[in-house]
PDB file as gemmi writes it, atoms N, CA and C in Angstrom:
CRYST1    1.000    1.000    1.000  90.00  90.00  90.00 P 1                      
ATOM      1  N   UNK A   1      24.867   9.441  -3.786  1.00  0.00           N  
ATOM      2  CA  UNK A   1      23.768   8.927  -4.586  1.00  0.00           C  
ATOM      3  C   UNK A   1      22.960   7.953  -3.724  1.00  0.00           C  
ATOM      4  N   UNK A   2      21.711   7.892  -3.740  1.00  0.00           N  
ATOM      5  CA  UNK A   2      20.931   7.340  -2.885  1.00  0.00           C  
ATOM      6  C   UNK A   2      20.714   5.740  -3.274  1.00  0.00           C  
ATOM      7  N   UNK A   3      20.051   5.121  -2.810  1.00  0.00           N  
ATOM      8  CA  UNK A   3      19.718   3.486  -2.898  1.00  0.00           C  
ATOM      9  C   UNK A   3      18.770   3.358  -4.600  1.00  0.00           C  
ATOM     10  N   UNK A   4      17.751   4.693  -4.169  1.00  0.00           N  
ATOM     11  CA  UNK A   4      16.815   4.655  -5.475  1.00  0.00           C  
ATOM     12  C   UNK A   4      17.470   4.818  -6.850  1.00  0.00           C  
ATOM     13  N   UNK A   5      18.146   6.094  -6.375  1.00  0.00           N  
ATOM     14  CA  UNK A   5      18.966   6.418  -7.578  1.00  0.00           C  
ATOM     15  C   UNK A   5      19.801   5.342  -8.295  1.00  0.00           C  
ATOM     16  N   UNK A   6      20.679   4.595  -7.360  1.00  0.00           N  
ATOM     17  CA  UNK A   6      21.075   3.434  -7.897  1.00  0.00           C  
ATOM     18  C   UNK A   6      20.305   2.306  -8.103  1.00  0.00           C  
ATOM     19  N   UNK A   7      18.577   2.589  -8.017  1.00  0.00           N  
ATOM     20  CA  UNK A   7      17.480   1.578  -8.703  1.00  0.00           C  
ATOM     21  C   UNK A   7      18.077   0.145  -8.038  1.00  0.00           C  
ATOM     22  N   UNK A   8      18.166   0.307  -6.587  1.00  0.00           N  
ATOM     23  CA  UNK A   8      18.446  -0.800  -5.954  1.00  0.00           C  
ATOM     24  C   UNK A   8      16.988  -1.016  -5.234  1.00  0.00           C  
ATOM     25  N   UNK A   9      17.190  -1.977  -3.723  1.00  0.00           N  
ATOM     26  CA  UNK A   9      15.761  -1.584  -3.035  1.00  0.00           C  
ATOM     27  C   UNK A   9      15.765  -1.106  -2.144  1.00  0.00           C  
ATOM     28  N   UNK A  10      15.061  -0.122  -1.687  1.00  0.00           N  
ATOM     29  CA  UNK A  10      15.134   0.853  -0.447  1.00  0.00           C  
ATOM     30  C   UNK A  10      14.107  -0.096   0.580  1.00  0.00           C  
ATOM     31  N   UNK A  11      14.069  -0.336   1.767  1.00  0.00           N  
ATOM     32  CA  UNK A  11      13.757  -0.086   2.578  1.00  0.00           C  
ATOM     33  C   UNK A  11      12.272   0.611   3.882  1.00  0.00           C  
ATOM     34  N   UNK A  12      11.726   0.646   3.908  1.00  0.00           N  
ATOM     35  CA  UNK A  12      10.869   1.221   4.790  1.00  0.00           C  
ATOM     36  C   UNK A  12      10.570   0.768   5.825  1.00  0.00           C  
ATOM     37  N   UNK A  13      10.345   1.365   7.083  1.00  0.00           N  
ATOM     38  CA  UNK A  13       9.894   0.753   8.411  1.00  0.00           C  
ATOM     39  C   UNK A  13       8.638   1.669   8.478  1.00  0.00           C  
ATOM     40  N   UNK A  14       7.582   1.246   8.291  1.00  0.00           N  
ATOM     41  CA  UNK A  14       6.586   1.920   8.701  1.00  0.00           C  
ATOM     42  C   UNK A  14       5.999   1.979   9.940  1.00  0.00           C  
ATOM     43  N   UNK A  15       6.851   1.065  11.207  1.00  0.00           N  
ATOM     44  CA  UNK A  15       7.179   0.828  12.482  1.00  0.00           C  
ATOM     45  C   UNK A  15       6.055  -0.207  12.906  1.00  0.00           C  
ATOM     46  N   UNK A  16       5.133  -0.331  12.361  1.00  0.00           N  
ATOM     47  CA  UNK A  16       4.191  -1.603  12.798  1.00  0.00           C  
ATOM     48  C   UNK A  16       4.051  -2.600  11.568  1.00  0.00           C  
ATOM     49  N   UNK A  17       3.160  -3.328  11.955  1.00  0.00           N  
ATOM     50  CA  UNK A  17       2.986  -4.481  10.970  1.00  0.00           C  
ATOM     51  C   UNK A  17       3.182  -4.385   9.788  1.00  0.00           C  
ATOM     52  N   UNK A  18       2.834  -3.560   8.752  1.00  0.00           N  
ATOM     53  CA  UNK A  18       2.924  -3.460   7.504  1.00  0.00           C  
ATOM     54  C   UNK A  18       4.233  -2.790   7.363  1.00  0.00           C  
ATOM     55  N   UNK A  19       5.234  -3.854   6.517  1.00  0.00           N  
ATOM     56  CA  UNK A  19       6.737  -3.413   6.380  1.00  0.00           C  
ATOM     57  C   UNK A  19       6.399  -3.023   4.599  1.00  0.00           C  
ATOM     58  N   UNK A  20       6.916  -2.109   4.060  1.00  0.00           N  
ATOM     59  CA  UNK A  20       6.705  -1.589   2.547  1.00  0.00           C  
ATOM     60  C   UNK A  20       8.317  -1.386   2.144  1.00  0.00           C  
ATOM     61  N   UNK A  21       8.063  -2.395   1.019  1.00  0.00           N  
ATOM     62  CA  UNK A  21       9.127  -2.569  -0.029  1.00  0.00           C  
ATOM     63  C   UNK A  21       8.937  -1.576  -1.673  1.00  0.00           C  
ATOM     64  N   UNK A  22      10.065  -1.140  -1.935  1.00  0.00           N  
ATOM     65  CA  UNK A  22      10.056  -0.896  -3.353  1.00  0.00           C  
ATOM     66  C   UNK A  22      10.961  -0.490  -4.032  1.00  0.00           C  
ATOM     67  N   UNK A  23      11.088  -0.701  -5.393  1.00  0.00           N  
ATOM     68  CA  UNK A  23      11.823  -1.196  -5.971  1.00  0.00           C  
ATOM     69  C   UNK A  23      11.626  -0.152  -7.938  1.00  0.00           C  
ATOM     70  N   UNK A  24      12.882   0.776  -7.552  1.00  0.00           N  
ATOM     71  CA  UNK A  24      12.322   1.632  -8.911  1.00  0.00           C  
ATOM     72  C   UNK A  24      12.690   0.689 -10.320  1.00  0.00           C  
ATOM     73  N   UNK A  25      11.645   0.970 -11.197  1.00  0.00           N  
ATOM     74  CA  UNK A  25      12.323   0.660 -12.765  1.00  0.00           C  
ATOM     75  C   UNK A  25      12.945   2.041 -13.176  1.00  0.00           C  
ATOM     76  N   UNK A  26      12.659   1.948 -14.824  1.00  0.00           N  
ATOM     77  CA  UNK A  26      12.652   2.893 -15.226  1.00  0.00           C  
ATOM     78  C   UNK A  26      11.912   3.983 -15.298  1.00  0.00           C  
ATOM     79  N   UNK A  27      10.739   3.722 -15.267  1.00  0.00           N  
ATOM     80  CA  UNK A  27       9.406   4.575 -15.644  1.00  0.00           C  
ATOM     81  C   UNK A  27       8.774   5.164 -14.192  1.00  0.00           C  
ATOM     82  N   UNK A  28       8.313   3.779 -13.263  1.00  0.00           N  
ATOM     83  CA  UNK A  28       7.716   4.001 -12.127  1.00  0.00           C  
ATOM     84  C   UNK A  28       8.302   3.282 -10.827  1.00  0.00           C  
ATOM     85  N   UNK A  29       7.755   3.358  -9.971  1.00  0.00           N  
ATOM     86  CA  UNK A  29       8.145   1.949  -8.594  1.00  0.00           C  
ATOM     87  C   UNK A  29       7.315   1.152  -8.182  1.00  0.00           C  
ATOM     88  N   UNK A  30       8.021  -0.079  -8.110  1.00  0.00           N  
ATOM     89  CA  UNK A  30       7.206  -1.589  -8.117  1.00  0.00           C  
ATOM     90  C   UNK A  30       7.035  -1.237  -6.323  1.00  0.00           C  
ATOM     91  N   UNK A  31       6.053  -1.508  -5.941  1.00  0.00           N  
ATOM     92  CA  UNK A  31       5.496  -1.549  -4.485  1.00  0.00           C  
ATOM     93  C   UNK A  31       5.264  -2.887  -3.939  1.00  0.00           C  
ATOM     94  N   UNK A  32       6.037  -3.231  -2.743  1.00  0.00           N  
ATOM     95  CA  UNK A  32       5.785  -4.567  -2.289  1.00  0.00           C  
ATOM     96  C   UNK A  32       5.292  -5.057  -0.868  1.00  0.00           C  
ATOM     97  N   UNK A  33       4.659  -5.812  -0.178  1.00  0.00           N  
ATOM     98  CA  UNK A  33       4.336  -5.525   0.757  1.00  0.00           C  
ATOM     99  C   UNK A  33       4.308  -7.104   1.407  1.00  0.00           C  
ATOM    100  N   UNK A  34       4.806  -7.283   3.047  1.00  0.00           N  
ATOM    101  CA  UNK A  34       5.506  -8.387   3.378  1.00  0.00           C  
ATOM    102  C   UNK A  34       4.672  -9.358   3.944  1.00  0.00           C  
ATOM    103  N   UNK A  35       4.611 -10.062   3.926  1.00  0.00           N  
ATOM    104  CA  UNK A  35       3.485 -11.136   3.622  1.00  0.00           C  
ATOM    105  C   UNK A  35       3.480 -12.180   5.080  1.00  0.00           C  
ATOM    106  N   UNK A  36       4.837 -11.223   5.910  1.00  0.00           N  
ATOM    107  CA  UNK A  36       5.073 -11.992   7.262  1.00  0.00           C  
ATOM    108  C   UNK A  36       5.077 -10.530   8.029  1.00  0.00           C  
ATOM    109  N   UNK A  37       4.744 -10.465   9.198  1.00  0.00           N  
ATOM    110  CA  UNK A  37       5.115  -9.455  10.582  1.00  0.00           C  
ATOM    111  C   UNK A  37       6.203  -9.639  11.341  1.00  0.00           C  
ATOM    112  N   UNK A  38       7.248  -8.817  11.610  1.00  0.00           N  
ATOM    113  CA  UNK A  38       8.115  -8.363  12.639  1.00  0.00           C  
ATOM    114  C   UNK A  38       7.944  -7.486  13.012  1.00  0.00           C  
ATOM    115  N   UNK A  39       8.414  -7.248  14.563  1.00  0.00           N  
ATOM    116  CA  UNK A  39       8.046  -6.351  15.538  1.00  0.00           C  
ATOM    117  C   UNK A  39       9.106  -5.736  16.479  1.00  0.00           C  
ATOM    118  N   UNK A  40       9.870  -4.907  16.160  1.00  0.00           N  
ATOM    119  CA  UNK A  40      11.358  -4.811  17.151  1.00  0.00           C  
ATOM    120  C   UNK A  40      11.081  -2.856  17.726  1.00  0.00           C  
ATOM    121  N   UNK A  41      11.636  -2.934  18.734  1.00  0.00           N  
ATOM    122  CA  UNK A  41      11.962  -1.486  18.764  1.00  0.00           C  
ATOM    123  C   UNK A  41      13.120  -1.195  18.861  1.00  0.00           C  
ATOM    124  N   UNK A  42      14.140  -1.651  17.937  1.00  0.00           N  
ATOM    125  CA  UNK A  42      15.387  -1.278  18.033  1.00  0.00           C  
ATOM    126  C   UNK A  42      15.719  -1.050  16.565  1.00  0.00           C  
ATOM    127  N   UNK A  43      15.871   0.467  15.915  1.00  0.00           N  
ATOM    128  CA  UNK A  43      15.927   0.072  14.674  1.00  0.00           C  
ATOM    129  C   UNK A  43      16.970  -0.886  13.726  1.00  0.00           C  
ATOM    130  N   UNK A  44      18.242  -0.779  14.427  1.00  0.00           N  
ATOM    131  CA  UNK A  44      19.200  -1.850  13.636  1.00  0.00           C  
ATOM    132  C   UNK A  44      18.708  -3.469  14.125  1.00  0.00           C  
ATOM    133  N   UNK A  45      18.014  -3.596  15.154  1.00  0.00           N  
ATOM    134  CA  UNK A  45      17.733  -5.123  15.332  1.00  0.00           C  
ATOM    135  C   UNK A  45      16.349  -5.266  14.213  1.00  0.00           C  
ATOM    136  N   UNK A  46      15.601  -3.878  14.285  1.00  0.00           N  
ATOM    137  CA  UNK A  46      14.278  -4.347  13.140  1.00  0.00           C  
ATOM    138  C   UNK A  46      15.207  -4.526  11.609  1.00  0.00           C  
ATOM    139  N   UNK A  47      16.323  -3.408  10.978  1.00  0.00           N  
ATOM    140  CA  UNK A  47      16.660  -3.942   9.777  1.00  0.00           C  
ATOM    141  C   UNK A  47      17.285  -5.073   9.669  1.00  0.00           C  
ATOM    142  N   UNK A  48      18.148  -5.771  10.727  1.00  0.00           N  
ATOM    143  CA  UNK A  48      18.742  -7.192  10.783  1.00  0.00           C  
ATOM    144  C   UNK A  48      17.590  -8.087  10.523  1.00  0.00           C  
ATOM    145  N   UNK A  49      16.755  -7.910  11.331  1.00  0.00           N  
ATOM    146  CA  UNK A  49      15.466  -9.134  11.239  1.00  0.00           C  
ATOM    147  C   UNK A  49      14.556  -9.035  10.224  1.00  0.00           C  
ATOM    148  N   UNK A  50      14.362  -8.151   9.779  1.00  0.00           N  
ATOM    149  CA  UNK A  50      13.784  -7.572   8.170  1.00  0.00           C  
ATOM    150  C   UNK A  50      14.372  -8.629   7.364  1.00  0.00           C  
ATOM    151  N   UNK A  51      15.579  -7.892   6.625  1.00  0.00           N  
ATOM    152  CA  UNK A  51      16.449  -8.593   5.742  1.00  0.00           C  
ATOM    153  C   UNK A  51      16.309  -9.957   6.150  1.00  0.00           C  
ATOM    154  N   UNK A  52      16.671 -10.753   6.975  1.00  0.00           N  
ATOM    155  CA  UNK A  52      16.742 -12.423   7.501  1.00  0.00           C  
ATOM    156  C   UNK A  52      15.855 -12.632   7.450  1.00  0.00           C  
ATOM    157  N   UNK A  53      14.163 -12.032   7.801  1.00  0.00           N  
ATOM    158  CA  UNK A  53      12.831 -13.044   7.431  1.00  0.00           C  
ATOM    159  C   UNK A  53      12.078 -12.780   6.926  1.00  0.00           C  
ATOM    160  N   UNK A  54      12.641 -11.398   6.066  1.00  0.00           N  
ATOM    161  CA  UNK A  54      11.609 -10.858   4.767  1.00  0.00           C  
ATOM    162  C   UNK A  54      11.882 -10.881   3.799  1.00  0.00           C  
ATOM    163  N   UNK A  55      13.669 -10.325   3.455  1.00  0.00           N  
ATOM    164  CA  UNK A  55      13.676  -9.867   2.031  1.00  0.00           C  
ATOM    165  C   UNK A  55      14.550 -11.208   1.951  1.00  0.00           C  
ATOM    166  N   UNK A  56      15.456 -11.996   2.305  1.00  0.00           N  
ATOM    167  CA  UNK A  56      16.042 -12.817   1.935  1.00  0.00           C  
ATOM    168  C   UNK A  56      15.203 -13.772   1.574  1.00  0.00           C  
ATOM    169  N   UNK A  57      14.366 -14.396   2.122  1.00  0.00           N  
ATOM    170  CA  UNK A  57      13.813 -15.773   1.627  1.00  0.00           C  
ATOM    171  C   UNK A  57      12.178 -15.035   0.929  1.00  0.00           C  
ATOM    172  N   UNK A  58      12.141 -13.727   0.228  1.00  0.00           N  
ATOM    173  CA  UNK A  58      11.777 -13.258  -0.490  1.00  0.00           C  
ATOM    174  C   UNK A  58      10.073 -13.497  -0.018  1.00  0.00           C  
ATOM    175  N   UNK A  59       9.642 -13.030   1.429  1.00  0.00           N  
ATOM    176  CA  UNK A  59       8.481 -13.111   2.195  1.00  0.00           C  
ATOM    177  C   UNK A  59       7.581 -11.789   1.535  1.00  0.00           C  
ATOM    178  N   UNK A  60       7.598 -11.391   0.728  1.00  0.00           N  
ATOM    179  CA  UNK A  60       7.091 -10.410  -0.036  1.00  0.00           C  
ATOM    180  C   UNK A  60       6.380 -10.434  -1.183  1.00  0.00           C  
ATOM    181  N   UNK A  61       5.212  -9.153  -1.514  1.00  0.00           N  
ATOM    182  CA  UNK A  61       4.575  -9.796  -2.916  1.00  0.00           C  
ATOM    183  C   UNK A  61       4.306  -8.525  -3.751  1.00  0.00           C  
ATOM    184  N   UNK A  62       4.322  -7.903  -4.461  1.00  0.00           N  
ATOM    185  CA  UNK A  62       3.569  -6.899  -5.389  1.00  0.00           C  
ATOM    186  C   UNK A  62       2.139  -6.414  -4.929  1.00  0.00           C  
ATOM    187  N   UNK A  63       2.435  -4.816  -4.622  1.00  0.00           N  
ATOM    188  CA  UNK A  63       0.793  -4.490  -4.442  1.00  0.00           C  
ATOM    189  C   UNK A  63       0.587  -4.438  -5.840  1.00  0.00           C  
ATOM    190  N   UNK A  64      -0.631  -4.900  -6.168  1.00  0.00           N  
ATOM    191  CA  UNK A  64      -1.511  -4.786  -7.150  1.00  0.00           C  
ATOM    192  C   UNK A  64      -2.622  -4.341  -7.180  1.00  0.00           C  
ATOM    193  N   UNK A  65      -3.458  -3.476  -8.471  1.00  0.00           N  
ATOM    194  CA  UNK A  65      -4.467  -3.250  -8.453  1.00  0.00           C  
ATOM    195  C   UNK A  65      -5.619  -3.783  -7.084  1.00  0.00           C  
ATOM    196  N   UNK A  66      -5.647  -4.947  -7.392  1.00  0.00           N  
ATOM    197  CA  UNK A  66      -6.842  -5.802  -6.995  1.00  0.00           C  
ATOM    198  C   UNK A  66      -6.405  -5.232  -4.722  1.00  0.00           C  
ATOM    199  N   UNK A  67      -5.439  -5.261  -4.587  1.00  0.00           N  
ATOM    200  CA  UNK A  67      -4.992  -4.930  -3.650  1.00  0.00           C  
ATOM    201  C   UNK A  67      -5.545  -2.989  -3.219  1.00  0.00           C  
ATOM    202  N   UNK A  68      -4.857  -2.225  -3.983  1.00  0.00           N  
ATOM    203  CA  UNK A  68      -5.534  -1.096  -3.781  1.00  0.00           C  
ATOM    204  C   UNK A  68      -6.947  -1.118  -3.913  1.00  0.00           C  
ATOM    205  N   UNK A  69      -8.027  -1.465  -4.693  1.00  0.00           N  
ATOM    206  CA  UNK A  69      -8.996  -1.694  -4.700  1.00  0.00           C  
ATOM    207  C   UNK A  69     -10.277  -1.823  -3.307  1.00  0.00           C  
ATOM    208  N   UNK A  70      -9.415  -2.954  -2.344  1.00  0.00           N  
ATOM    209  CA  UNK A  70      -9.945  -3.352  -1.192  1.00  0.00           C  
ATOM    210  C   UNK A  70      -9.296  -2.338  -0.379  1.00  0.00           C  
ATOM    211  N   UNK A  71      -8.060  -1.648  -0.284  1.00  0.00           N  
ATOM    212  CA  UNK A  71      -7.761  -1.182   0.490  1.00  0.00           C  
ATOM    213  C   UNK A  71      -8.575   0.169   0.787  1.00  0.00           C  
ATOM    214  N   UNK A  72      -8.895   0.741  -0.823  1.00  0.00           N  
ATOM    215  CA  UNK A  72      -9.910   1.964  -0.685  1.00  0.00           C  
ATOM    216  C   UNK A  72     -11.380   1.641  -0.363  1.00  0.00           C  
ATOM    217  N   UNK A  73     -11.968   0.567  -0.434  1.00  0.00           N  
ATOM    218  CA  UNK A  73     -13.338  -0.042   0.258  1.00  0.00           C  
ATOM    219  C   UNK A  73     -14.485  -0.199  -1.194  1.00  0.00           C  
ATOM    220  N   UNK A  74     -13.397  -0.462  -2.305  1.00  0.00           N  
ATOM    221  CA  UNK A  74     -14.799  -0.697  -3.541  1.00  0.00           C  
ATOM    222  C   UNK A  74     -14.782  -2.251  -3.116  1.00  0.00           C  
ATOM    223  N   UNK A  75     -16.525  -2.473  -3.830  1.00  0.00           N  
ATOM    224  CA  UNK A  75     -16.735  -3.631  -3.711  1.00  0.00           C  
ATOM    225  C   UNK A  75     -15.740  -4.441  -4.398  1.00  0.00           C  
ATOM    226  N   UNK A  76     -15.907  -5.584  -4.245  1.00  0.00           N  
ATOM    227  CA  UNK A  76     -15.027  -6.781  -5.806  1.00  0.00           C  
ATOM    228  C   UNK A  76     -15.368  -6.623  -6.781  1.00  0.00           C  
ATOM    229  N   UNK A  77     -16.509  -6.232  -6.959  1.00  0.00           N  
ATOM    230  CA  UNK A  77     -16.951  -6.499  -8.458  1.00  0.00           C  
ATOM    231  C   UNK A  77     -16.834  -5.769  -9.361  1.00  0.00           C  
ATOM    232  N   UNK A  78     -16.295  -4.607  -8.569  1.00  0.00           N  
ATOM    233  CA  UNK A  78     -15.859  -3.190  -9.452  1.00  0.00           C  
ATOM    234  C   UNK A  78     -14.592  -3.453 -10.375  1.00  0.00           C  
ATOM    235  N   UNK A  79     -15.261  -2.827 -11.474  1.00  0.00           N  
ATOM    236  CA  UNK A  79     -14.487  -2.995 -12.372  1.00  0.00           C  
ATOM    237  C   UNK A  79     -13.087  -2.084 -12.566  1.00  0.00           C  
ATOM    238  N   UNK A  80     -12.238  -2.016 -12.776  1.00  0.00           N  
ATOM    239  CA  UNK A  80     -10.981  -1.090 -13.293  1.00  0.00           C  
ATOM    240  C   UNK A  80     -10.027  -1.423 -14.256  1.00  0.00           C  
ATOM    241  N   UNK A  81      -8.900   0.058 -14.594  1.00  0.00           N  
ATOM    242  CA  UNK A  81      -8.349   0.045 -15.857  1.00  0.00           C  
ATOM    243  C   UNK A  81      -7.511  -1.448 -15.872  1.00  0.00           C  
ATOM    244  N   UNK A  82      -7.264  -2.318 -16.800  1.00  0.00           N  
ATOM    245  CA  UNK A  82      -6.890  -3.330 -17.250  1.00  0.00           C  
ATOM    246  C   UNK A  82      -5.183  -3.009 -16.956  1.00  0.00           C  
ATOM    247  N   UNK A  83      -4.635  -1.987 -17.113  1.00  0.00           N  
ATOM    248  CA  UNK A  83      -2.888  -1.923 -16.881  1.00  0.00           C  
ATOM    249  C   UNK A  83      -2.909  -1.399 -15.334  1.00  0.00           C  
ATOM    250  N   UNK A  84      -2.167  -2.708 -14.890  1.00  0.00           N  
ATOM    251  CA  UNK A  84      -1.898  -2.373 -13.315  1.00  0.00           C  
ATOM    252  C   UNK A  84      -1.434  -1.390 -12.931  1.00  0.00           C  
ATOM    253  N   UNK A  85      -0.416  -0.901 -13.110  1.00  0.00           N  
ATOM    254  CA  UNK A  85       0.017   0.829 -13.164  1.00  0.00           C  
ATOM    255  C   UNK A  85      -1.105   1.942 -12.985  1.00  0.00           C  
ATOM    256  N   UNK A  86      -1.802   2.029 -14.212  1.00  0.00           N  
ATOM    257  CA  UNK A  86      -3.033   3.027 -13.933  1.00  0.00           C  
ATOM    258  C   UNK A  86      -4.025   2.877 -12.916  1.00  0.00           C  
ATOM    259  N   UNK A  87      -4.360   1.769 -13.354  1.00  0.00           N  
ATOM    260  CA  UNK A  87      -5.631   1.127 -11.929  1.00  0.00           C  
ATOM    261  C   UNK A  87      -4.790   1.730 -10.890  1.00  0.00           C  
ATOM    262  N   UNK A  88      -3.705   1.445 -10.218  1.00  0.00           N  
ATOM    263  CA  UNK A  88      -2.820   1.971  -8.837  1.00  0.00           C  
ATOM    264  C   UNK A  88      -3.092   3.426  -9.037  1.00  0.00           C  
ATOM    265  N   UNK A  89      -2.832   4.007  -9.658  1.00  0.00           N  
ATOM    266  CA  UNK A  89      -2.687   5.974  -9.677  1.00  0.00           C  
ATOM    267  C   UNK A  89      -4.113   6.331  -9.651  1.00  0.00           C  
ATOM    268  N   UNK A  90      -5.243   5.161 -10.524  1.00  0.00           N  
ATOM    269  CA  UNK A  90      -6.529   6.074 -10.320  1.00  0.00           C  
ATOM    270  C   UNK A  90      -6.871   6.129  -8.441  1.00  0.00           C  
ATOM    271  N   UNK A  91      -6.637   4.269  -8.372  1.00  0.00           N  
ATOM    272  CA  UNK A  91      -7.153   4.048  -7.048  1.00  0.00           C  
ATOM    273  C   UNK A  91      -6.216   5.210  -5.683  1.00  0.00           C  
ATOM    274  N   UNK A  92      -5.181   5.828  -6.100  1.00  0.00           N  
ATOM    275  CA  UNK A  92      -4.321   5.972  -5.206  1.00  0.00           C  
ATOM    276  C   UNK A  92      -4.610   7.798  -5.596  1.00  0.00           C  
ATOM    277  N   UNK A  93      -5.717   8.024  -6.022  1.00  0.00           N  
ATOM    278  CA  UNK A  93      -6.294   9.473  -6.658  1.00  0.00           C  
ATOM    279  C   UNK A  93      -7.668   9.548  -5.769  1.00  0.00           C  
ATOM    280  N   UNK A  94      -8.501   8.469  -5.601  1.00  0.00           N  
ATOM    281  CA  UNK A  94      -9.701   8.069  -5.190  1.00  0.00           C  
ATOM    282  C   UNK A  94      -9.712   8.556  -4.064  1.00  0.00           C  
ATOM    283  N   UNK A  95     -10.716   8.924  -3.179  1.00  0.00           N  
ATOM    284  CA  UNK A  95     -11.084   9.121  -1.645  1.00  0.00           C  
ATOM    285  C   UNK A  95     -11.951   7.643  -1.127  1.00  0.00           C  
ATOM    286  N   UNK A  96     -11.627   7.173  -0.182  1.00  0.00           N  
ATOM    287  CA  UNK A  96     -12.360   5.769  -0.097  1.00  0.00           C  
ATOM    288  C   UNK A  96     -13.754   6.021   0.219  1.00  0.00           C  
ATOM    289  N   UNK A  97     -14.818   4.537  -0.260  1.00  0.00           N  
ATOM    290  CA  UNK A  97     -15.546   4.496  -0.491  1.00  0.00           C  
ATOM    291  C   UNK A  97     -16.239   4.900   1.107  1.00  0.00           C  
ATOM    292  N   UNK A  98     -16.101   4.011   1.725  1.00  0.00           N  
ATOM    293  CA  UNK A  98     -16.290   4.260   2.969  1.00  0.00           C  
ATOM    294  C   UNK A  98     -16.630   5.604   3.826  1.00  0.00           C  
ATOM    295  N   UNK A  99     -15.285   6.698   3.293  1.00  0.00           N  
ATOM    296  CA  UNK A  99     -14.980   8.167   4.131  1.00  0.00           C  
ATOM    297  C   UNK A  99     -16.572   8.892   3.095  1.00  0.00           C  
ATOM    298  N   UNK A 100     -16.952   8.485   1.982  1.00  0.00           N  
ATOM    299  CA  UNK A 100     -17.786   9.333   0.849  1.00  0.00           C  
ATOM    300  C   UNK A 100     -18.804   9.088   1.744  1.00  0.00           C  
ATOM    301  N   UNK A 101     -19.331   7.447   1.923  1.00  0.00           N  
ATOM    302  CA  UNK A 101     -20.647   7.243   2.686  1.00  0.00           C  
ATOM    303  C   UNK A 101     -20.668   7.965   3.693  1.00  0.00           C  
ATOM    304  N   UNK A 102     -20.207   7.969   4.818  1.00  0.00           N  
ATOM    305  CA  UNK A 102     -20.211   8.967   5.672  1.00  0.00           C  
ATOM    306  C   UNK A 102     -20.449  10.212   6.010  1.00  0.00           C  
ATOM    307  N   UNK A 103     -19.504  10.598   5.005  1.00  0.00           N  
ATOM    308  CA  UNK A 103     -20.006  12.260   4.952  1.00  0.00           C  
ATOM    309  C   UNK A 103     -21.100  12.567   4.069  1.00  0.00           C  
ATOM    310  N   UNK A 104     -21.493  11.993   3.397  1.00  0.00           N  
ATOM    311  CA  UNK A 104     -22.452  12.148   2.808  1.00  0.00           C  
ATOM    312  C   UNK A 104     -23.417  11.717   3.581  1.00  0.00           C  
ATOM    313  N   UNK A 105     -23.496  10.939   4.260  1.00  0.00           N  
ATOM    314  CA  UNK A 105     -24.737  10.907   5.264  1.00  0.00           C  
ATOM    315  C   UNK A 105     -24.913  11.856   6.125  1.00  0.00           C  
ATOM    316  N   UNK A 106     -24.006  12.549   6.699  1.00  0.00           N  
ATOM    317  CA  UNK A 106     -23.659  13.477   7.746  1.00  0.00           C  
ATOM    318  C   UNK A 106     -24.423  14.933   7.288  1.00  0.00           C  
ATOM    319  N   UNK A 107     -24.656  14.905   5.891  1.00  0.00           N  
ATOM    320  CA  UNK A 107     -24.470  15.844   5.134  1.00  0.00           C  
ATOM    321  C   UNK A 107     -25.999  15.848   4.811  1.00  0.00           C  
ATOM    322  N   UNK A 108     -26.635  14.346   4.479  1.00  0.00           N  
ATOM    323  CA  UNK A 108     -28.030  14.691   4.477  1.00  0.00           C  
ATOM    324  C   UNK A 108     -28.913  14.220   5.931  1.00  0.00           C  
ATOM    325  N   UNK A 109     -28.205  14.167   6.681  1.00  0.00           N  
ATOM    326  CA  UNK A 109     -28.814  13.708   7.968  1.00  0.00           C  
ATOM    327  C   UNK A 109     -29.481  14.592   8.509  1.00  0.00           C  
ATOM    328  N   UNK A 110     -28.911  16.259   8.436  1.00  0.00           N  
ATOM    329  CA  UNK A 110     -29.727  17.614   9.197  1.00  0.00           C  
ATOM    330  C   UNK A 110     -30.971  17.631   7.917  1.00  0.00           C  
ATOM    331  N   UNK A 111     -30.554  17.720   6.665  1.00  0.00           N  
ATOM    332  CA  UNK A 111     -31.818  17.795   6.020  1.00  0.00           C  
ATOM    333  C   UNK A 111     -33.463  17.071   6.156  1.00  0.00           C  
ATOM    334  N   UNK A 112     -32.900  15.799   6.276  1.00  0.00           N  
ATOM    335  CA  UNK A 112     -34.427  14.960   6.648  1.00  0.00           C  
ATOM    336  C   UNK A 112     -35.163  15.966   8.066  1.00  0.00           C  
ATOM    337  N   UNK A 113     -36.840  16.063   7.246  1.00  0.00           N  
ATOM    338  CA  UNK A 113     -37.350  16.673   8.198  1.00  0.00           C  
ATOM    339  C   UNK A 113     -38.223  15.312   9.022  1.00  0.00           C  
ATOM    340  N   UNK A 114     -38.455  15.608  10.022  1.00  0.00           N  
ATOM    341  CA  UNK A 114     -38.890  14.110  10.646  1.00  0.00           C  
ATOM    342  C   UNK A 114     -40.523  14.621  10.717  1.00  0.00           C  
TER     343      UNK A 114                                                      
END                                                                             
């Protein structure tokens, strides 16, 4: 039986800066993300040093809405669904704002006749 299954916390090395935590309930998984950087290339010296200056003195925080939000490139002022849960699945459904401008420029750029 796995870590999840036993709705403990698993783990991730995403091998650079951003270390990702999470943590199942019942329904969905709480996503956490570490609020300090470690840097090892040894993987048992990166999970030793993990645990000792991340998860123990609890260097970690909840992605939240407001978090996915910036990460996909809407402005602030954009509004979204009020239950953090959904806001995450729409935003995490979304193509970022950013990749749309682009191609969409790309897209009317041959059209303009000069």
């Amino acid at each position: 039986m796995s870590q999840v299954q036993n709705k403990q916390l698993e783990l991730f090395n995403h091998s650079k800066p951003l270390e990702l935590i999470f943590k199942q309930t019942r329904f969905t998984f709480i996503d956490f993300f570490a609020t300090v950087s470690i840097n090892y290339d040894n993987p048992e010296e990166y999970k030793k040093k993990f645990i000792q200056k991340i998860y123990k003195p609890q260097k970690f925080k909840p992605i939240m809405a407001q978090h996915c939000c910036k990460l996909q490139g809407f402005p602030d002022w954009f509004e979204f669904h009020h239950k953090n849960s959904i806001a995450k699945k729409q935003f995490g459904n979304s193509v970022p704002i950013p990749v749309v401008y682009h191609i969409a420029k790309e897209l009317i750029n041959p059209l303009t006749i000069p």
